[in-house]
N, CA and C atoms as a LAMMPS dump frame, in Angstrom:
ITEM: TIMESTEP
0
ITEM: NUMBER OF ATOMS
438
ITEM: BOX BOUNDS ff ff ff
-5.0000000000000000e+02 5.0000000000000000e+02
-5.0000000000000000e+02 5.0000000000000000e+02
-5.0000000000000000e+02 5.0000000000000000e+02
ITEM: ATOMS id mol type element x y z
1 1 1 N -440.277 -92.603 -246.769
2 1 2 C -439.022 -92.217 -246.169
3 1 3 C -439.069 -90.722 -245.832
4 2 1 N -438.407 -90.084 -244.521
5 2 2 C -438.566 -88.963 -243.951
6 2 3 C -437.211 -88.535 -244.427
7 3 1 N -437.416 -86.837 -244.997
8 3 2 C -436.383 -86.088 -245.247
9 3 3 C -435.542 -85.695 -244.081
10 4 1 N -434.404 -85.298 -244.111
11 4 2 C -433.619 -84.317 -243.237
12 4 3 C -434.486 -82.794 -242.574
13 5 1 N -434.997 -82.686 -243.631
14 5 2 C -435.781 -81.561 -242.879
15 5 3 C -437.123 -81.594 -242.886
16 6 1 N -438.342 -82.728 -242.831
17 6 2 C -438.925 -82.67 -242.635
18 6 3 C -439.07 -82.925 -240.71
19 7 1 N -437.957 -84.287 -240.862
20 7 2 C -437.966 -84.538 -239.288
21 7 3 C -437.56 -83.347 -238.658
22 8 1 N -436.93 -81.897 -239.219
23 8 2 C -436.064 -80.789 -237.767
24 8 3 C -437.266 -80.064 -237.803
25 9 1 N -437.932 -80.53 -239.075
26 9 2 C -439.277 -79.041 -239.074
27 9 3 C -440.312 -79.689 -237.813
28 10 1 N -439.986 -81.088 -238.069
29 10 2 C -441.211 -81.651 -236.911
30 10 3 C -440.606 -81.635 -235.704
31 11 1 N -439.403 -81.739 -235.246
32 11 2 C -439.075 -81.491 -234.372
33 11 3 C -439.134 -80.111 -233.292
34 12 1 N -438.673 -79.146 -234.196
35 12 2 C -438.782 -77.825 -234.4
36 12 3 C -440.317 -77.169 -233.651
37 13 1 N -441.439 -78.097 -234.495
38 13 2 C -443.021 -77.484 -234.011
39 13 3 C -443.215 -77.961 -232.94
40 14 1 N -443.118 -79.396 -232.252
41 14 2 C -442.884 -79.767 -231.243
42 14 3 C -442.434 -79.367 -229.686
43 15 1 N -441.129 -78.375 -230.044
44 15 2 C -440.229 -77.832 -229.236
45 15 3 C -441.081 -76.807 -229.062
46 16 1 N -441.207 -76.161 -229.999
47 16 2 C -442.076 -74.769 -229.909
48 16 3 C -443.695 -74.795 -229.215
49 17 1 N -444.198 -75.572 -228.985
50 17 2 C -445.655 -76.454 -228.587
51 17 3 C -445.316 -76.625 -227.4
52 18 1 N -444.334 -76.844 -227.198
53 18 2 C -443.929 -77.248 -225.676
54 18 3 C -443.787 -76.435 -225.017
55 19 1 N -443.105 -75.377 -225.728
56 19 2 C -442.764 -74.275 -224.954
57 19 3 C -443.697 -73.204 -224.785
58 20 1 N -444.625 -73.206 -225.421
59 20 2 C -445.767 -72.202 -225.801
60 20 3 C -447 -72.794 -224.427
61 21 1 N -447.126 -74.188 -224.316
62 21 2 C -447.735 -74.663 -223.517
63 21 3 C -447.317 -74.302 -221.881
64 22 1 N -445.929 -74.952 -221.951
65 22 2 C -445.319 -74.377 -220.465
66 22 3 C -445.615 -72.578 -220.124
67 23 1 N -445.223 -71.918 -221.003
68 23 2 C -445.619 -70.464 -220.849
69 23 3 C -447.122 -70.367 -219.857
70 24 1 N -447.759 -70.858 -220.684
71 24 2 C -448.912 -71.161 -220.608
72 24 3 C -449.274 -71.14 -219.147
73 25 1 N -449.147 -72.368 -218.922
74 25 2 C -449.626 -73.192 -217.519
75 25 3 C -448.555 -72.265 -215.986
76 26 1 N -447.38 -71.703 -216.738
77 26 2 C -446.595 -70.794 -215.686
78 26 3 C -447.941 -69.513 -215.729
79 27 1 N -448.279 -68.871 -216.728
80 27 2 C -448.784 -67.424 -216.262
81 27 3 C -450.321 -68.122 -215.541
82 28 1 N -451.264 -69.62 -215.968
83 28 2 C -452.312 -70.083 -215.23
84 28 3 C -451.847 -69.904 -213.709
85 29 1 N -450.673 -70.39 -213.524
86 29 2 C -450.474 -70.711 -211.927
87 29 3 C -450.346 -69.265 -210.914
88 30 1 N -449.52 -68.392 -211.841
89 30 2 C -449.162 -67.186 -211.359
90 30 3 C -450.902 -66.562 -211.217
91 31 1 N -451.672 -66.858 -212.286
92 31 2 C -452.826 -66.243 -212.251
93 31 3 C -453.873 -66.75 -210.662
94 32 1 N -453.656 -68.613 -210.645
95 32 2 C -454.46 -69.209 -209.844
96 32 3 C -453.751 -69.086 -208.538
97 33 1 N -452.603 -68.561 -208.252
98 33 2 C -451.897 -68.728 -207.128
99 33 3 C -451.099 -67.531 -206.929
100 34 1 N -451.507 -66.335 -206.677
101 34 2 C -450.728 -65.345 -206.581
102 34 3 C -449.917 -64.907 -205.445
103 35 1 N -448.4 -64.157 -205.752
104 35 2 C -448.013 -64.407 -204.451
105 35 3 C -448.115 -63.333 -203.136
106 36 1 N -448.152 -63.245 -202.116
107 36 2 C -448.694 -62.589 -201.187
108 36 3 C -447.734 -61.691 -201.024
109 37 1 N -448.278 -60.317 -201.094
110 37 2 C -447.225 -59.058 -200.95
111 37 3 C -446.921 -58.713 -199.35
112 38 1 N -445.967 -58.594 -199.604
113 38 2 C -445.293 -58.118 -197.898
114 38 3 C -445.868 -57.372 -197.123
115 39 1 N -446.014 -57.031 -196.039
116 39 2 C -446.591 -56.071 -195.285
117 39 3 C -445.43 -54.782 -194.489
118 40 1 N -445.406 -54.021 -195.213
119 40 2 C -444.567 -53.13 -194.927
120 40 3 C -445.079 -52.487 -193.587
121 41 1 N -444.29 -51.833 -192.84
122 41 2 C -444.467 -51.278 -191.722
123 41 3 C -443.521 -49.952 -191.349
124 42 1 N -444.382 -49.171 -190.483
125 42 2 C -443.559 -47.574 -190.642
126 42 3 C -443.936 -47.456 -189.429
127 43 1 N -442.547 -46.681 -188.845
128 43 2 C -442.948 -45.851 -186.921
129 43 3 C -442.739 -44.285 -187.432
130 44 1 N -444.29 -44.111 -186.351
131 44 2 C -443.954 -42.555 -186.254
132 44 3 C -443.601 -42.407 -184.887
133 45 1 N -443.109 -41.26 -185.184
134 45 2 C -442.284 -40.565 -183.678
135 45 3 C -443.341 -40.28 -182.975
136 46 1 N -443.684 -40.063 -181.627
137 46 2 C -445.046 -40.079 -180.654
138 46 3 C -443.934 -39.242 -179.639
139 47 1 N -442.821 -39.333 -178.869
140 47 2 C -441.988 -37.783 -178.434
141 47 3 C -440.804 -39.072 -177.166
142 48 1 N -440.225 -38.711 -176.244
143 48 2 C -439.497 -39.131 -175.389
144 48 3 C -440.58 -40.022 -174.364
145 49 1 N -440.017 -41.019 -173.832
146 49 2 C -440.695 -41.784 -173.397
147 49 3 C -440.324 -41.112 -171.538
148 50 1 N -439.494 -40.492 -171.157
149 50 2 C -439.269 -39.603 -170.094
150 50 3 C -440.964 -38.403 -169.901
151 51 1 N -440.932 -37.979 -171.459
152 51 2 C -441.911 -36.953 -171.332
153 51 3 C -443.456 -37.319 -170.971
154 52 1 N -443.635 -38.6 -171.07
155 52 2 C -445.194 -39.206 -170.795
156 52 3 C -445.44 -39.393 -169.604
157 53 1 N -446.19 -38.676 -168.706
158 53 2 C -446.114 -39.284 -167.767
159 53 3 C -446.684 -40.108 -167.101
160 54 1 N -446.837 -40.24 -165.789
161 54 2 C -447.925 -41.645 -165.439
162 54 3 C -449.664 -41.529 -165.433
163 55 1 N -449.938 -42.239 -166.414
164 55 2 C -451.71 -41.934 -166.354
165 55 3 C -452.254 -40.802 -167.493
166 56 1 N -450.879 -40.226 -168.164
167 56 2 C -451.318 -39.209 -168.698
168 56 3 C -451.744 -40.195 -170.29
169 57 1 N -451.779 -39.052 -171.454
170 57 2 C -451.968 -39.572 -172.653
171 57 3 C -451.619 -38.437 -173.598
172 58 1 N -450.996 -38.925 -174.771
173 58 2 C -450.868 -37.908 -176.019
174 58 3 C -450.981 -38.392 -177.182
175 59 1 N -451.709 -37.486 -178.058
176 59 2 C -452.714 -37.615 -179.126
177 59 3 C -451.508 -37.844 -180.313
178 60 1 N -451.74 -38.895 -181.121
179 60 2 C -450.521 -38.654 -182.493
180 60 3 C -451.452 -39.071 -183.591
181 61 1 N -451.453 -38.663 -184.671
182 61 2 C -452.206 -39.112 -186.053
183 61 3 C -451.134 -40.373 -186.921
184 62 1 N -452.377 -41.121 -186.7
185 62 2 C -451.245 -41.933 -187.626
186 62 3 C -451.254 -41.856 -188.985
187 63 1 N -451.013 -42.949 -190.033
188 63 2 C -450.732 -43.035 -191.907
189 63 3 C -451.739 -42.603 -192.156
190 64 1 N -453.128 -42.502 -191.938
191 64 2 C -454.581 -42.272 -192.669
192 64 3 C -455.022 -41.238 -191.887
193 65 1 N -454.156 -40.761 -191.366
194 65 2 C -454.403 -39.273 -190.834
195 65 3 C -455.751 -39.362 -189.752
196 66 1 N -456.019 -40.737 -189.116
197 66 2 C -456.893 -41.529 -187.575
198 66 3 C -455.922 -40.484 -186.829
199 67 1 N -456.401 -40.194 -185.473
200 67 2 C -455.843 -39.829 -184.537
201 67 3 C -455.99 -41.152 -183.583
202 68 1 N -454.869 -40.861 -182.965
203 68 2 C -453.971 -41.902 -181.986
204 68 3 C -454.271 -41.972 -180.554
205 69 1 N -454.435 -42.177 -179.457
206 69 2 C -454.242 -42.018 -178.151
207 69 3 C -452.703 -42.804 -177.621
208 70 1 N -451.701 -42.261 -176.975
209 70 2 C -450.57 -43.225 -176.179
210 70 3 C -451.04 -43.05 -174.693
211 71 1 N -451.354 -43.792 -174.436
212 71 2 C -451.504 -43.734 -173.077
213 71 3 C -450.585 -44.554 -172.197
214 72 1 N -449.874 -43.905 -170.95
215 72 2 C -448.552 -44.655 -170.022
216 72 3 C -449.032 -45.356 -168.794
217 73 1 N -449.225 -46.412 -169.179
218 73 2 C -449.332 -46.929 -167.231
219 73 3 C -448.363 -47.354 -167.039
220 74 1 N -447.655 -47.225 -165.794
221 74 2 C -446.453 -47.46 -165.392
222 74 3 C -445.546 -47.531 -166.184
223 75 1 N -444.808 -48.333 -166.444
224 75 2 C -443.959 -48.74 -167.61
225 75 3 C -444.412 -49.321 -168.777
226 76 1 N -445.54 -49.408 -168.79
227 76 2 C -446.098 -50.443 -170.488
228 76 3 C -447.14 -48.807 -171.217
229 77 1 N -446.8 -49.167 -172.201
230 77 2 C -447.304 -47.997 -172.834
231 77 3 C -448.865 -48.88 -173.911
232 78 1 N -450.078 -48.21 -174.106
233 78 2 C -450.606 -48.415 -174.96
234 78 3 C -450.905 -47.6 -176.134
235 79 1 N -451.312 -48.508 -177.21
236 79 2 C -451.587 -47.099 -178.207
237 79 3 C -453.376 -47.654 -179.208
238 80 1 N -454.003 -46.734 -178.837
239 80 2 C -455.346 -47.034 -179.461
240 80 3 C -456.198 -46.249 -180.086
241 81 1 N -456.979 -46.683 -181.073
242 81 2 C -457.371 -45.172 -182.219
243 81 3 C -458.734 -44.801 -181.4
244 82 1 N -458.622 -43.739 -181.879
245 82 2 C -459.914 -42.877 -181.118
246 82 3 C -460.773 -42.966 -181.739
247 83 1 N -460.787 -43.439 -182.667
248 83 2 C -462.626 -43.647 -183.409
249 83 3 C -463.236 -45.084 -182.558
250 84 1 N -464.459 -44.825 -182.721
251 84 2 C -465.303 -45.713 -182.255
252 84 3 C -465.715 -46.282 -183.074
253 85 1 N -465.588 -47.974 -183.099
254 85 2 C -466.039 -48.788 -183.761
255 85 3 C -467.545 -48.86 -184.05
256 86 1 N -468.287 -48.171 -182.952
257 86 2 C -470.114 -47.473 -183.572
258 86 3 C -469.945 -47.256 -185.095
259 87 1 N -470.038 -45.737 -184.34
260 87 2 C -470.743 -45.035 -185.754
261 87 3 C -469.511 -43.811 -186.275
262 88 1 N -467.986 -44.47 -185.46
263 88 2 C -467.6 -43.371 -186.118
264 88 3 C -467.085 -42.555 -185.198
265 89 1 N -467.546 -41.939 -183.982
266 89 2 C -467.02 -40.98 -183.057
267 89 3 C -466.069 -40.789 -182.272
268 90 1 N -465.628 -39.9 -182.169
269 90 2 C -464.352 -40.08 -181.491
270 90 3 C -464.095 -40.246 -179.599
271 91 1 N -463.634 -41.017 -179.633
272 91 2 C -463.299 -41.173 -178.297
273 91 3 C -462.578 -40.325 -177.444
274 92 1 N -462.554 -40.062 -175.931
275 92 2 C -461.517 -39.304 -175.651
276 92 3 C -460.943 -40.433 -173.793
277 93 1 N -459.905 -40.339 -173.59
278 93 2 C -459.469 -40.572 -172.6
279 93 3 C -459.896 -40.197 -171.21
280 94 1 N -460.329 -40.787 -170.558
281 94 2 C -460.862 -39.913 -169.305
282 94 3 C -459.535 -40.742 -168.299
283 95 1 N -458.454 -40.037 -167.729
284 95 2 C -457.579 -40.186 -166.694
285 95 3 C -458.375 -40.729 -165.382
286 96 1 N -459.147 -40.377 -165.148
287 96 2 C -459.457 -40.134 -163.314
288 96 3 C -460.097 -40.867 -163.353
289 97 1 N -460.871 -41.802 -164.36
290 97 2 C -461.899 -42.896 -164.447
291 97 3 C -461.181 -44.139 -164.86
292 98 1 N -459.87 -43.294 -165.895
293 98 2 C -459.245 -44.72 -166.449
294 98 3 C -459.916 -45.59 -167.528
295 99 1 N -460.528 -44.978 -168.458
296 99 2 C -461.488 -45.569 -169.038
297 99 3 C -461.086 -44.619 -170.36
298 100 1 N -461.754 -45.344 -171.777
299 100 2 C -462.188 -44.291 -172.666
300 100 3 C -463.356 -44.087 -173.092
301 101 1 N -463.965 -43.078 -173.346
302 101 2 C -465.398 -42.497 -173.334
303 101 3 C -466.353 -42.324 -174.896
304 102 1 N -466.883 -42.683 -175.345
305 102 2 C -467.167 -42.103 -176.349
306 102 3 C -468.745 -41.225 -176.148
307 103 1 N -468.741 -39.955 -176.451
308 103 2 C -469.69 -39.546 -176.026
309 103 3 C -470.997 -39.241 -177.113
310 104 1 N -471.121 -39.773 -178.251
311 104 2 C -472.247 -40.037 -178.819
312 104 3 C -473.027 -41.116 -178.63
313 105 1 N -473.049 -41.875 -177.799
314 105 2 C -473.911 -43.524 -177.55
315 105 3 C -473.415 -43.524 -176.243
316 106 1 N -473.029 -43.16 -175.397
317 106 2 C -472.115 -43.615 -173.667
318 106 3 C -471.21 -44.486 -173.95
319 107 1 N -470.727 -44.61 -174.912
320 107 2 C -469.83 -46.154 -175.226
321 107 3 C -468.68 -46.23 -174.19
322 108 1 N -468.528 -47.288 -173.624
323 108 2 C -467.323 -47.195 -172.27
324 108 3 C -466.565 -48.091 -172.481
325 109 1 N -465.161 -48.22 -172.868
326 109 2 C -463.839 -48.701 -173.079
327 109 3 C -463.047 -49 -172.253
328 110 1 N -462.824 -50.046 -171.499
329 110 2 C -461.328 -49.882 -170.632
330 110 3 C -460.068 -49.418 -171.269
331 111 1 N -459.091 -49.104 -170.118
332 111 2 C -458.119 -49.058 -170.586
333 111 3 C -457.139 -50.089 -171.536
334 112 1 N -457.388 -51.119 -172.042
335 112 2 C -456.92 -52.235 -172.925
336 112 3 C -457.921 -52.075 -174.534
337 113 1 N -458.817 -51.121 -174.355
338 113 2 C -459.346 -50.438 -175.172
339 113 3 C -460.338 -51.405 -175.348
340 114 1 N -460.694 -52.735 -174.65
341 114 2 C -461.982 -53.386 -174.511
342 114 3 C -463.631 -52.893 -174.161
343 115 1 N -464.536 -53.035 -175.246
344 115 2 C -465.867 -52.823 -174.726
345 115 3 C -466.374 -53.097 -173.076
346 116 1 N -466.799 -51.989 -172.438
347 116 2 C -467.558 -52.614 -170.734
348 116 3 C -468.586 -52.066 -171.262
349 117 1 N -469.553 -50.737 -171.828
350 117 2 C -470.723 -50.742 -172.143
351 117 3 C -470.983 -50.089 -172.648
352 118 1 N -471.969 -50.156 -173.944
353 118 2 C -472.698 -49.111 -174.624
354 118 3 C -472.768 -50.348 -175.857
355 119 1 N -472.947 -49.537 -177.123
356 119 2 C -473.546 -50.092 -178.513
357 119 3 C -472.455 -50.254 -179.234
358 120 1 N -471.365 -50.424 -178.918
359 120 2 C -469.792 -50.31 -179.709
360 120 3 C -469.978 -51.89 -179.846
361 121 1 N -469.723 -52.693 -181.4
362 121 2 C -469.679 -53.839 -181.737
363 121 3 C -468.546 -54.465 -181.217
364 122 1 N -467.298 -54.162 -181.344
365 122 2 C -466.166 -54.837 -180.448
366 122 3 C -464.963 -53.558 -179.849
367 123 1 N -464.103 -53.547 -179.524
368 123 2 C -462.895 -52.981 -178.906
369 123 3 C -462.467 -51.848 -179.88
370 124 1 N -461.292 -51.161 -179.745
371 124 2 C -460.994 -49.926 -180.085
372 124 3 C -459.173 -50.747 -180.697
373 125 1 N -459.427 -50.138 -182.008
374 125 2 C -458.188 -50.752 -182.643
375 125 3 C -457.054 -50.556 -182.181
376 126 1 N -456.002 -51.526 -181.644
377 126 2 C -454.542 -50.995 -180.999
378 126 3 C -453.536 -51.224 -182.148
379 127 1 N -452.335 -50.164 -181.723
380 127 2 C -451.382 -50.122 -182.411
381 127 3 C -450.11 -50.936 -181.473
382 128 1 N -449.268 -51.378 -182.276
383 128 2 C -447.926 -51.58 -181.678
384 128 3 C -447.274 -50.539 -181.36
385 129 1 N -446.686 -50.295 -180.168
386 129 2 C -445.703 -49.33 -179.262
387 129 3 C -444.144 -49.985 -179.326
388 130 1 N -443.735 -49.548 -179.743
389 130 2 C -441.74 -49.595 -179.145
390 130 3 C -440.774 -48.327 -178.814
391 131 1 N -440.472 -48.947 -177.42
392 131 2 C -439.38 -47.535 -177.177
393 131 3 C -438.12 -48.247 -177.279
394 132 1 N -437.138 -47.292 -178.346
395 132 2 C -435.885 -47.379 -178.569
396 132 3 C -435.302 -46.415 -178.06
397 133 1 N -434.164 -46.501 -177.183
398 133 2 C -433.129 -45.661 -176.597
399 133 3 C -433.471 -44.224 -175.891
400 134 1 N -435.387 -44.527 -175.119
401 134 2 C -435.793 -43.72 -174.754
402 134 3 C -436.66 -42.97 -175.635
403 135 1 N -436.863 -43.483 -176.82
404 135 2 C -438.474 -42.695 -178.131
405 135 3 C -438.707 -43.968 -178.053
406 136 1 N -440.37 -43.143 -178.201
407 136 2 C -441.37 -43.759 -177.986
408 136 3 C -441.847 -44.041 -179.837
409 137 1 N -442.245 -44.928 -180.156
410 137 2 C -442.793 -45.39 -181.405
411 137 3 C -443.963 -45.839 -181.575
412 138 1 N -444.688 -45.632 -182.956
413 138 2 C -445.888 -46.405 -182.912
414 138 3 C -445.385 -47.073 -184.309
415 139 1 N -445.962 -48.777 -184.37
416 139 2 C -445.415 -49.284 -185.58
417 139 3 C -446.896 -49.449 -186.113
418 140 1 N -446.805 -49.252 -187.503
419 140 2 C -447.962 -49.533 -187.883
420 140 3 C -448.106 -49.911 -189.535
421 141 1 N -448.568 -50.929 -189.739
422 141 2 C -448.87 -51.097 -191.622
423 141 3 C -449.275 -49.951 -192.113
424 142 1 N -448.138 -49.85 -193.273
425 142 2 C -448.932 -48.891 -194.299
426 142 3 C -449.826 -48.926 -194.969
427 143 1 N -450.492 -48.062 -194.837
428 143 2 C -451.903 -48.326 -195.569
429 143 3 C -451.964 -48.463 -197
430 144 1 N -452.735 -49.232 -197.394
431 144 2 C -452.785 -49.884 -199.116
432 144 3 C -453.322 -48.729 -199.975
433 145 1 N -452.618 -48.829 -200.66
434 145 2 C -452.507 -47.57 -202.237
435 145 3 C -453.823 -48.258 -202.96
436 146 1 N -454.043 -49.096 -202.693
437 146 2 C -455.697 -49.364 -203.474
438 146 3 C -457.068 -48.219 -202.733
């Protein structure tokens, strides 16, 4: 015959087993399935979208302290980093060719910041552009604290 308190003590270890287990299998899942952190995003100011003019370009540094190119054709604005996907070098804008240049390898860029020729493995990284109420913006992920 079972006491009064042998059955709450067994009950008792039970409850506690259960709960020790669930703990458990919650921090496995959190461990095997982690959840995906947001991607924050920040605009820097790049100046009046009046002040750019047609064909021209101006230099802005973005979060990792890359320098920027904005370049205006007509009404669509682009924005693309000046390093070269080579080895590293910096690119510069050539207006009158319409092209960007990199002058350690001849590397030649269209304006969409696409490879036409040299040793550059693919394209020239673009940023997102938005003009609000006449400023010009560049949006861009913040760069990871790791």
């Amino acid at each position: 015959m079972e006491t009064r308190r042998s059955f709450l003590s067994r009950i008792a270890m039970w409850t506690s087993l259960a709960v020790s287990y669930g703990a458990a299998a919650a921090f496995t899942g959190r461990f095997l399935f982690p959840s995906k952190p947001t991607k924050r995003t920040r605009s820097i100011y790049v100046g009046r979208f009046s002040e750019l003019k047609e064909g021209e370009s101006k230099l802005v540094t973005d979060l990792r302290g890359v320098p920027v190119q904005v370049v205006r054709q007509g009404s669509a604005l682009r924005a693309l980093s000046t390093v070269c996907p080579h080895l590293g070098c910096r690119v510069r804008w050539e207006a009158e060719k319409q092209r960007f240049f990199c002058p350690c390898h001849n590397g030649v860029f269209n304006r969409e910041g696409e490879v036409v020729s040299g040793p550059p493995p693919r394209g020239l990284d673009r940023y997102e552009v938005e003009v609000v109420a006449g400023n010009v913006y560049l949006r861009m992920p913040e760069p990871s604290a790791a």
